[in-house]
C-alpha positions in Angstrom: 108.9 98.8 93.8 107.9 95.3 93.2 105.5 94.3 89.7 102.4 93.2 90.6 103.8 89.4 89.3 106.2 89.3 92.2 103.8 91.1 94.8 101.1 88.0 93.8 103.8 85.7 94.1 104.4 87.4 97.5 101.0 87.2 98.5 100.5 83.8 97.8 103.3 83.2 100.1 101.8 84.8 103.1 98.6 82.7 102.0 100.4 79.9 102.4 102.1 80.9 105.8 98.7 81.6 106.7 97.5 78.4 105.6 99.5 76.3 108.4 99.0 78.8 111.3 99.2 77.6 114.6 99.6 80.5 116.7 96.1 81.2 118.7 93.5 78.2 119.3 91.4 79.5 116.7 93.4 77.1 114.2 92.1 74.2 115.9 88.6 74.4 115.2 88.6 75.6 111.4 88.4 73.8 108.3 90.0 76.1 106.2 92.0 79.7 106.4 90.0 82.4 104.7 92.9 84.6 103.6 91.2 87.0 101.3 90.5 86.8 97.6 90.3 89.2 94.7 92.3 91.4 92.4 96.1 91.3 94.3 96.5 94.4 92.4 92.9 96.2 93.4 93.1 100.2 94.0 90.2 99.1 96.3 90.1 96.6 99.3 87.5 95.5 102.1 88.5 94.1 105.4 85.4 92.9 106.7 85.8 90.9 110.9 86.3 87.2 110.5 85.0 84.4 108.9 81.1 82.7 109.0 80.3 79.2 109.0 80.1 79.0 105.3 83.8 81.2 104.6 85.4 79.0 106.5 84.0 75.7 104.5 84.7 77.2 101.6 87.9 79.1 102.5 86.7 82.3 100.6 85.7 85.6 102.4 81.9 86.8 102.4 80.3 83.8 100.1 77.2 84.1 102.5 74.2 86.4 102.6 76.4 89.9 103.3 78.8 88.4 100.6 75.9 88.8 97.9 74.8 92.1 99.6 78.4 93.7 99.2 78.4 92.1 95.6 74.9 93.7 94.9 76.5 96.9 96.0 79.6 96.5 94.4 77.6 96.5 91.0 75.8 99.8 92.1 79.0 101.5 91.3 80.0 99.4 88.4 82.6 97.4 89.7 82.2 93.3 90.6 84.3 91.3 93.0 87.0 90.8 91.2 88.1 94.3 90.6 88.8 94.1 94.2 90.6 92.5 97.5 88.3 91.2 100.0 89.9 90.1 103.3 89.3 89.7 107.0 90.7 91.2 110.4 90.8 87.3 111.5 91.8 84.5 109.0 89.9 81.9 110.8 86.5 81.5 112.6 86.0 82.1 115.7 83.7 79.6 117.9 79.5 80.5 117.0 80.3 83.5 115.0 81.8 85.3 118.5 83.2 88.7 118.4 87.0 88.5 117.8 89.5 88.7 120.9 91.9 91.2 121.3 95.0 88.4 121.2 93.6 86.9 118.3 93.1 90.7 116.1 97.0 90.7 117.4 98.2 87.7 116.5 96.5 87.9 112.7 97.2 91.6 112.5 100.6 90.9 110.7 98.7 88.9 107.9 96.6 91.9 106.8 99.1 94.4 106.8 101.2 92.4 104.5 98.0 92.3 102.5 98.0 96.0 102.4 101.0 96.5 102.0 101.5 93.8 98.6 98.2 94.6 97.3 99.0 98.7 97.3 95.2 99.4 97.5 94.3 103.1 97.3 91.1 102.5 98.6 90.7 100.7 102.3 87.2 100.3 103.0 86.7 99.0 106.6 83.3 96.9 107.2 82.1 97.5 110.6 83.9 98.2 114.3 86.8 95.7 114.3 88.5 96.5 111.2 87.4 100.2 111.4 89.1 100.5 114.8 92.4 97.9 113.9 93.2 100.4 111.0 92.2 103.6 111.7 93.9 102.9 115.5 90.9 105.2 116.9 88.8 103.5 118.8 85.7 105.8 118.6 82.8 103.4 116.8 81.8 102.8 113.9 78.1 105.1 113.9 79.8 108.4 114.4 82.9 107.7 111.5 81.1 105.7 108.7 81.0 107.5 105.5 83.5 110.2 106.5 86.9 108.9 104.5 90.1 109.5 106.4 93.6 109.9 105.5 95.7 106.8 107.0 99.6 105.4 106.8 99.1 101.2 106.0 101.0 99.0 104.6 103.5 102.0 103.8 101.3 104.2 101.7 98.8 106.9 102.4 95.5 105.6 101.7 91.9 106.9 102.1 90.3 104.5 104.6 86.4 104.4 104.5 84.4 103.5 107.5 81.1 101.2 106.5 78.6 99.5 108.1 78.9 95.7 107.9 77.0 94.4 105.3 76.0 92.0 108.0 74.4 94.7 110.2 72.7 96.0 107.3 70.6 92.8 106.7 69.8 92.5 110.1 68.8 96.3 110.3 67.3 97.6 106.9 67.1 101.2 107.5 71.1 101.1 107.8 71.2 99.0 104.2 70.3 102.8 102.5 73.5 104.3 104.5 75.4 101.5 103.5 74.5 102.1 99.9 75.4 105.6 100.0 78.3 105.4 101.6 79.7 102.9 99.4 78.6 105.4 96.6 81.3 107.6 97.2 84.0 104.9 96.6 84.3 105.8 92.8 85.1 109.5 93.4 87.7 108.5 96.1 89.1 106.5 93.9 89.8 109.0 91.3 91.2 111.4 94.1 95.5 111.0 94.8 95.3 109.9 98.6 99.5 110.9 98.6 98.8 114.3 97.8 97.1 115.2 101.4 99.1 115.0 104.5 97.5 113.3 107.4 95.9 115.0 110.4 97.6 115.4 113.1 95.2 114.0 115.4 92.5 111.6 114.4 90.1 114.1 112.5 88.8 113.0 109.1 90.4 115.3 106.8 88.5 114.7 103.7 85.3 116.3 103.2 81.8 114.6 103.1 102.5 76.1 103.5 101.0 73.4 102.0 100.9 74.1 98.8 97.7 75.4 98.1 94.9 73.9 95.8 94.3 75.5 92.3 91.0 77.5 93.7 93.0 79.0 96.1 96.0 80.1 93.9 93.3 82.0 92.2 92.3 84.2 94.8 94.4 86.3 94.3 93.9 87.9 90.2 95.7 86.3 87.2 
């Protein structure tokens, strides 16, 4: 098993394969990639959809108003952003804030899993449909599975993967910010629990209860 050295050192070279990605149209309209940033060796990790205006100026994930949401939230359970990973189903935004397209979830899908499987989260908390559906590979939505942790093969490893609302939907809809809360509540115990020690289901059932070298900013993304 890699140290977590080499698995940044890793990472940053999937950032930077990222970085010059050409291979859907959505690289034609961004200003920058929004790989992901955070702690490269977090037992906790968010995949929220794709980029907002403001990510993709900045090139950093959830820097708008559901980025200080989710960091509120985060320091609910004691932990800030960069005890974490915080990464996207797409790398790049797509056109007006549009849902993402199958081809393009496919075409960025091997970015993430790298990132899950270098950053050896124990922790995946999916924000919203998209990434709840990519990883959990069930496409039931995300009302009936948020809050219910499941017991998923990524990157690799067992991990427990958490279904949330977006923070996004929570701001637009303020009776679900109190679920959102709650659910995200429940991270700490996870976190303490041994996701390798419980075989997955069978079927999809929950089974646990209730290259360009990149600029200095960048290279910290990812945890010294």
């Amino acid at each position: 098993m890699a140290d977590v050295a080499e698995r940044r050192e890793r990472l940053i070279e999937v950032y930077r394969e990222a970085s010059v990605c050409t291979m859907c149209p959505l690289s034609e309209g961004r200003a920058n990639v929004v790989f992901g940033n955070g702690n490269a060796d977090a037992d906790l990790m968010f995949v929220g959809e794709a980029p907002g205006a403001e990510e993709d100026r900045q090139g950093v994930p959830f820097v708008g108003r559901a980025g200080k949401l989710l960091d509120e939230l985060l320091s609910g359970i004691g932990m800030r952003r960069e005890d974490v990973f915080v990464a996207n189903v797409l790398k790049c935004r797509p056109p007006g804030n549009r849902d993402p397209q199958p081809e393009e979830i496919e075409t960025c899908r091997p970015y993430l899993e790298e990132q899950v499987k270098l950053i050896e989260p124990r922790v995946i908390a999916t924000l919203g449909n998209f990434a709840t559906k990519l990883l959990s590979g069930n496409p039931t939505g995300i009302t009936k599975v948020r809050g219910t942790p499941q017991i998923r093969e990524l990157g690799g490893r067992t991990v427990f993967l958490l279904p949330l609302f977006h923070p996004a939907a929570a701001l637009r809809t303020p009776s679900l910010a109190e679920t959102l809360r709650r659910d995200i509540a429940t991270i700490p115990d996870l976190l303490r629990r041994d996701p390798g020690a419980m075989a997955p289901a069978s079927d999809d059932r929950p089974v646990v209860e209730a290259a360009a070298e990149p600029a200095a900013d960048q290279l910290g993304l990812f945890g010294g």
